[in-house]
C-alpha positions, 0 to 999 in steps of 0.5 A: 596188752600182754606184751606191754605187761611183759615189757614193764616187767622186763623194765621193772627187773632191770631197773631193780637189777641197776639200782643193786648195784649203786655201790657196795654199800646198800644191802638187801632188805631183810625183813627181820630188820625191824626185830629186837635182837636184843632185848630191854633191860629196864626192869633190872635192879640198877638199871633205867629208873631204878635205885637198886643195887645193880646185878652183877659179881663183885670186883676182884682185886688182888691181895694186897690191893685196895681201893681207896678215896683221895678227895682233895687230888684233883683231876689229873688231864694226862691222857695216859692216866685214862682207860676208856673206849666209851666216855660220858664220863670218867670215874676216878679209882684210886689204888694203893698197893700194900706189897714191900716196896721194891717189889714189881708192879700188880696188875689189876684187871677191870673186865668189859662190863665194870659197872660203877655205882653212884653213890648219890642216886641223883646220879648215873651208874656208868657201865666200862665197856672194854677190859683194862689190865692196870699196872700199880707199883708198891706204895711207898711212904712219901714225906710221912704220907702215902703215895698212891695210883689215881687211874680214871676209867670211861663210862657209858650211862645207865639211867637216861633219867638221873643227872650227869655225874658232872654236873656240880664240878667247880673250877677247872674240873668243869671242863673234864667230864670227870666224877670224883669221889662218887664211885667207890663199889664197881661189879661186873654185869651179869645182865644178858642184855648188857653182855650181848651189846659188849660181844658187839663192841669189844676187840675194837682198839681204835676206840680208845679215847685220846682226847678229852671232851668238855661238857662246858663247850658241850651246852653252848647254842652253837656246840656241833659236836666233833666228828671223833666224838660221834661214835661214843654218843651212838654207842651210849645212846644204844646202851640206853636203849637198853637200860631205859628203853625198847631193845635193839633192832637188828638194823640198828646193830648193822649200822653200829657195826659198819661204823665200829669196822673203822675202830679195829 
């Protein structure tokens, strides 16, 4: 008896010893996997299910610079004209640079962790996850009006519940996950949790996005979703787990960070 317990054991440590190995990509088990490494935010004002103002510092704009509404522009597809490395949808954010014309370029910064406001409470917030430096030239006077710098930024959603703020886009807009004309108050989060998730995504430059997706397309039955589209959708779905859910788990950080390794 003894020594048919000594030779399963023997069997068992080698078969674990030849299932290790099955290629580089299996890991461990660790058994703090299953902990929430970074916890819920959904209690905070502007998060998950709360119309509140969101927490965070207001963006700063340099002298001379305003933001200012452009009601009647529309959505210009130039890819060149987008600063997003997450994309559930696009705000528009018009510049006006009131410096002497003739004088260089400002450079107007957008931090990771630009937070955009709905102004309709329908509608979600939208969270920036990358830092932007945007060059605006001088405003110059054309043909008795007024020229202006129309950049749209990514964003990720923060309130699982409300609607896509897309969702009412006439005509050719309807194509572009394009919001115009709702965000016009942009903070910088303070929120810890928010902040945490940004040190895990950051610095990845591959994940600038270089083609647009359509929403129309997107509801079809038969839609499969892109390959390239993929990542943005996991990205978004963890920042949900934050806003509107339970945290994240250790694990479901790992995996996030194997898939964000091709993104450098």
């Amino acid at each position: 008896m003894k020594s048919f317990l000594f030779k399963l054991s023997v069997f068992s440590l080698l078969l674990l010893s030849a299932c290790s190995k099955k290629g580089d990509d299996l890991e461990a088990y660790d058994p703090d996997d299953d902990k929430i490494i970074i916890a819920s935010s959904k209690d905070r004002p502007g998060l998950g299910e709360s119309d509140e103002m969101p927490l965070g510092t207001p963006l700063h704009l340099p002298e001379g610079i305003r933001i200012v509404e452009r009601k009647h522009y529309k959505f210009d597809p130039n890819i060149e004209k987008l600063y997003a490395h997450v994309n559930y949808f696009y705000v528009d954010v018009n510049l006006v640079n009131d410096r002497m014309p003739g004088t260089p370029p400002v450079y107007v910064e957008f931090p990771a962790g630009l937070i955009g406001v709905s102004m309709d409470h329908d509608k979600q917030n939208g969270l920036s996850i990358e830092r932007y430096l945007i060059p605006v030239p001088p405003t110059e006077r054309i043909g008795g009006g007024r020229d202006t710098t129309t950049i749209y930024i990514g964003m990720a959603c923060l309130n699982k519940s409300r609607s896509m703020p897309w969702y009412d886009n006439q005509g050719e807009e309807m194509n572009y996950p394009i919001s115009r004309n709702n965000f016009q108050q942009f903070v910088v989060t303070t929120d810890v949790n928010l902040l945490k998730f940004l040190e895990v995504v950051k610095n990845k430059p591959q994940l600038r996005v270089k083609q647009h997706w359509d929403p129309v397309a997107a509801h079809e039955p038969d839609y499969i979703t892109p390959e390239w589209l993929k990542i943005y959708g996991d990205i978004d779905n963890m920042i949900w787990d934050i806003t509107d859910g339970y945290g994240v788990k250790q694990k479901e950080i790992k995996a996030l960070k194997r898939k964000l390794d091709n993104y450098r």
